[in-house]
C-alpha positions in Angstrom: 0.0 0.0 0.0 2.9 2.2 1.1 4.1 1.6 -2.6 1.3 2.1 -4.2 0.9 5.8 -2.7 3.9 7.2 -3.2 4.1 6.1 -6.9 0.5 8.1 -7.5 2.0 11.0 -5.6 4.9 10.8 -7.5 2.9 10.7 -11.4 0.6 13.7 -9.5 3.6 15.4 -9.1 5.4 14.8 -12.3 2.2 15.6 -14.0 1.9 19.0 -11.8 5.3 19.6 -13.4 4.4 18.7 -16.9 1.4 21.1 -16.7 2.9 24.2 -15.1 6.0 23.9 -17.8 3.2 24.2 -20.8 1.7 27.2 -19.5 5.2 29.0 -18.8 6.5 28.0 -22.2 3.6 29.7 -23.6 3.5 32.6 -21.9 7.0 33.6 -21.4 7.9 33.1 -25.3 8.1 36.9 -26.8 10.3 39.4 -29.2 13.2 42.1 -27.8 10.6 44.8 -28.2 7.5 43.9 -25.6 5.0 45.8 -23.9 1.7 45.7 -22.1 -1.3 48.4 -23.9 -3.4 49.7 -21.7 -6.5 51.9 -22.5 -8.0 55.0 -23.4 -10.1 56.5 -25.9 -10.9 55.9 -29.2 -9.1 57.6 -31.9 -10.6 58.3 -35.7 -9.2 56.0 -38.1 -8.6 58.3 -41.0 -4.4 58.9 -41.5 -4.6 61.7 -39.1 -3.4 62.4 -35.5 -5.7 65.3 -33.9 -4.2 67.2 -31.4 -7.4 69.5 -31.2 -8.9 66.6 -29.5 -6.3 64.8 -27.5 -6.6 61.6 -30.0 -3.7 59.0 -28.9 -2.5 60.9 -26.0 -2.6 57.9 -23.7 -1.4 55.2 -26.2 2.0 53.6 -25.4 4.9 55.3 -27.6 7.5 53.8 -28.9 10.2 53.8 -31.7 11.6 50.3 -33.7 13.3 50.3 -36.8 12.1 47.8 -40.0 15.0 45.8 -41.1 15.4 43.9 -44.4 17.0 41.3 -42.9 15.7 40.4 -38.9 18.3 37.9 -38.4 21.0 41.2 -39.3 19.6 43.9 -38.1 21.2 47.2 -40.3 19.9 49.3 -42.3 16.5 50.1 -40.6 14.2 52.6 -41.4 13.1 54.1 -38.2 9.3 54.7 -37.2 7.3 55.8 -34.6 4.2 53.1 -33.1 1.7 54.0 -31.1 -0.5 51.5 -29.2 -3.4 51.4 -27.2 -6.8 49.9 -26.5 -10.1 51.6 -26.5 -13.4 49.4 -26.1 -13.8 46.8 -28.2 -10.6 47.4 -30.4 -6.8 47.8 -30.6 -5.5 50.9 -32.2 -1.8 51.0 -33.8 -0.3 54.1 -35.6 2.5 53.7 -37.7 4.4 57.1 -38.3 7.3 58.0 -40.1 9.4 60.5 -42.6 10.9 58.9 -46.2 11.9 61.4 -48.8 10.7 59.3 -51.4 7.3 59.2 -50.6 6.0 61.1 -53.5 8.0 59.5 -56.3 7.1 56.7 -58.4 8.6 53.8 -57.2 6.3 54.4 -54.0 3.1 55.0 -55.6 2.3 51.6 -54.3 3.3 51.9 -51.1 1.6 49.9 -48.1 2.3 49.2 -44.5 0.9 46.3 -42.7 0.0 44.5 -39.2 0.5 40.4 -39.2 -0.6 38.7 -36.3 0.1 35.5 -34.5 -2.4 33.7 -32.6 -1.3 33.6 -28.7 0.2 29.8 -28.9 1.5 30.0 -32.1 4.6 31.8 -31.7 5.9 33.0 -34.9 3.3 31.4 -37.4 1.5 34.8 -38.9 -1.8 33.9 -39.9 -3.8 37.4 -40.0 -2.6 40.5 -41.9 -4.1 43.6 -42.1 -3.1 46.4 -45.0 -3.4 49.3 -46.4 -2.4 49.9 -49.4 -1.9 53.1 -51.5 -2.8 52.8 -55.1 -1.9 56.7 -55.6 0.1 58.4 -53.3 0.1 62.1 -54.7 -3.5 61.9 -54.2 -3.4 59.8 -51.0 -6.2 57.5 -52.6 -5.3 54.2 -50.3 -7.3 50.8 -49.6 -7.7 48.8 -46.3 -7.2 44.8 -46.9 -8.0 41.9 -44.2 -6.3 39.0 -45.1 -5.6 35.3 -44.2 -2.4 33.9 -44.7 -2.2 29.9 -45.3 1.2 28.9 -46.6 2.6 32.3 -47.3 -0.5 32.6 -49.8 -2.8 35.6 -48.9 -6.1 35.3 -49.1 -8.8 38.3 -49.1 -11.1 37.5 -46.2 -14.7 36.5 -47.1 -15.8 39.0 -44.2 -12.8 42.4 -43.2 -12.3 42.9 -39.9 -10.6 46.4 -38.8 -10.2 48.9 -39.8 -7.2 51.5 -41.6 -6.2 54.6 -43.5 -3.1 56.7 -44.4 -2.2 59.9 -45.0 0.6 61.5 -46.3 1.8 65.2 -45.7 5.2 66.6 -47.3 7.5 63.3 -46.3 5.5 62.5 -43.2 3.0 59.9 -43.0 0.7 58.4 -40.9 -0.9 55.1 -41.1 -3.6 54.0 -38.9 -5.3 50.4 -37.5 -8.4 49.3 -35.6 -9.2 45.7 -34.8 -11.3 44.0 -32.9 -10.5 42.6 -29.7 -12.4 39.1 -28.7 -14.3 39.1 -31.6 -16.0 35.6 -31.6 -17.6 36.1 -34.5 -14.3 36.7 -36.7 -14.3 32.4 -37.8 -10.7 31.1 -39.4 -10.0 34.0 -41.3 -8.9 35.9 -38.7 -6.9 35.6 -35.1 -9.5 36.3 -32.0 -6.9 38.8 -29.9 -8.3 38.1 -26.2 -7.7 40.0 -23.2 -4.9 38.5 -20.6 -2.9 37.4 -23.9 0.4 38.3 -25.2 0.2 37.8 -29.4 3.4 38.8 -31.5 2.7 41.0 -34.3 5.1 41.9 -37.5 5.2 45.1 -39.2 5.6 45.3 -42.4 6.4 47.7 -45.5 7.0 47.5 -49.1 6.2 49.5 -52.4 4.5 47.1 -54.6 1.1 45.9 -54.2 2.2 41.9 -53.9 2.5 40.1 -50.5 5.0 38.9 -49.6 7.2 39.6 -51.8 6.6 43.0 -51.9 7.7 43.5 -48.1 11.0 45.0 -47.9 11.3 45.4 -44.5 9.6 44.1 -41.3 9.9 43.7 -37.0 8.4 41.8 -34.8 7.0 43.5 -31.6 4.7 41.4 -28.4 1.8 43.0 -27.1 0.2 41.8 -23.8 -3.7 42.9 -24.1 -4.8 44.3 -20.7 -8.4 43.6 -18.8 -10.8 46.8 -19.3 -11.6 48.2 -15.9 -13.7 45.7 -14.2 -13.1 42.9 -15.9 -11.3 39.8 -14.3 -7.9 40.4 -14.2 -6.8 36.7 -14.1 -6.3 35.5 -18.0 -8.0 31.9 -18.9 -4.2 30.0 -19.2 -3.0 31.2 -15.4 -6.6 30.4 -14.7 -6.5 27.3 -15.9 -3.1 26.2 -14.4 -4.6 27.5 -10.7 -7.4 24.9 -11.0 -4.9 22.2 -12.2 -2.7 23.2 -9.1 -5.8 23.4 -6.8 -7.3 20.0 -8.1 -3.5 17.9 -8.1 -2.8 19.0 -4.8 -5.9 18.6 -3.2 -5.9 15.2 -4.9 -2.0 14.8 -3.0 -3.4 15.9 0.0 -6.4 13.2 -0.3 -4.2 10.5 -0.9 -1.8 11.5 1.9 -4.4 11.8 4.4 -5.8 7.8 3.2 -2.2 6.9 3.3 -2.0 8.2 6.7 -5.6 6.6 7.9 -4.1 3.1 6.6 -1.4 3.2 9.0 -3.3 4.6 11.7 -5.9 1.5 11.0 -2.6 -1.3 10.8 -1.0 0.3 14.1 -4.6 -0.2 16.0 -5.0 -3.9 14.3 -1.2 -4.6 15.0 -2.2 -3.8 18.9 -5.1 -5.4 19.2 -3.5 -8.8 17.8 -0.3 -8.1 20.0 -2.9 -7.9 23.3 
């Protein structure tokens, strides 16, 4: 009997170990540039930052560079991104000077968002575009896509949102997507709050994906609770009831194993007398 329980306490525990190791792997995987969003309100999606009325003044502000090459990291092209969350979307601005804006080798220009799902690491399976088709006259489409195989796909039913502008050599390139959309199928990564999800960055001149990206980065965003919400996100929540229910279970079988002994000290006794 004494065998017998310490080999299930020992599989409990192994098993404890297995489980906790999952959930760490997945959520401590990430990218040099990582950072929580938190929230505030909603700006307009139209290639235009207005100071008039305090649009994107609480997002988080940062500044990467887009390399051709990730693995050899020269040669960037540095840009301003913005993030934050407002209700039931994520916001990203993309901003940025190039002297070449205006000639034609950029008429086609287009900057994009790619997006991992949360246990998926580096697999990009979500894009979202916009692409200029005229840049002197700033005439620009947004694009959802889903990406199977490095083939884009146009998405039965766009999600998001996105525009540009372009003024002298600055420009400005907006993004709205939804955040736990349910309702979003295959096509498109469901962003949940609690998460962390990697996104790419990406920019090119010619309206053909991917080859047409020229340079890219990789930046992880952990997606904050909105006030009131639970604050506890569904993988540490799962891994608390798999800790409460192995050790409870430990703490059964130790207090059995325990009663057993009791029970053959009393029998051992009574023969004995």
């Amino acid at each position: 009997m004494k065998k017998n329980a310490t080999s299930i306490i020992i599989l409990i525990f192994i098993a404890q170990i297995l489980i906790s190791s999952t959930f760490l792997i997945v959520k401590t995987y990430g990218t040099p540039i990582e950072f929580d969003v938190g929230f505030g309100t909603a700006p307009v999606i139209d290639g235009v930052v207005d100071g008039a009325t305090s649009e994107w003044v609480s997002a988080e502000k940062l500044e990467i560079e887009l390399f051709p090459d990730l693995s050899n990291q020269s040669d960037g092209l540095s840009i301003e991104l913005w993030i934050l969350q407002a209700e039931p979307n994520l916001y990203i601005l993309a901003r940025f000077d190039l002297n070449d804006h205006i000639s034609s080798e950029y008429d086609n220009e287009f900057l994009g968002v790619l997006i991992a799902d949360w246990d998926a690491d580096l697999n990009f399976t979500d894009a979202k575009i916009v692409q200029f088709s005229n840049m002197s006259t700033n005439i620009h489409s947004y694009f959802d896509y889903y990406i199977n195989d490095t083939v884009y796909y146009e998405d039965v039913n766009p999600n998001g949102d996105g525009a540009a502008k372009l003024e002298g050599n600055r420009i400005v390139y907006e993004f709205s997507m939804p955040v736990e959309n349910i309702e979003g199928g295959i096509e498109d990564v469901e962003l949940d709050h609690g998460d962390t999800f990697n996104f790419k960055i990406i920019f090119g001149k010619t309206a053909i994906y991917p080859s047409g990206i020229i340079i890219s980065n990789i930046i992880s965003i952990h997606l904050q609770f909105p006030a009131g919400a639970p604050e506890l996100p569904i993988g540490e929540l799962l891994m608390s009831i798999s800790t409460i229910v192995i050790f409870s279970t430990i703490g059964a079988f130790y207090a059995f194993y325990i009663y057993r002994i009791t029970k053959l000290k009393k029998e051992i006794e009574r023969i004995r007398s």
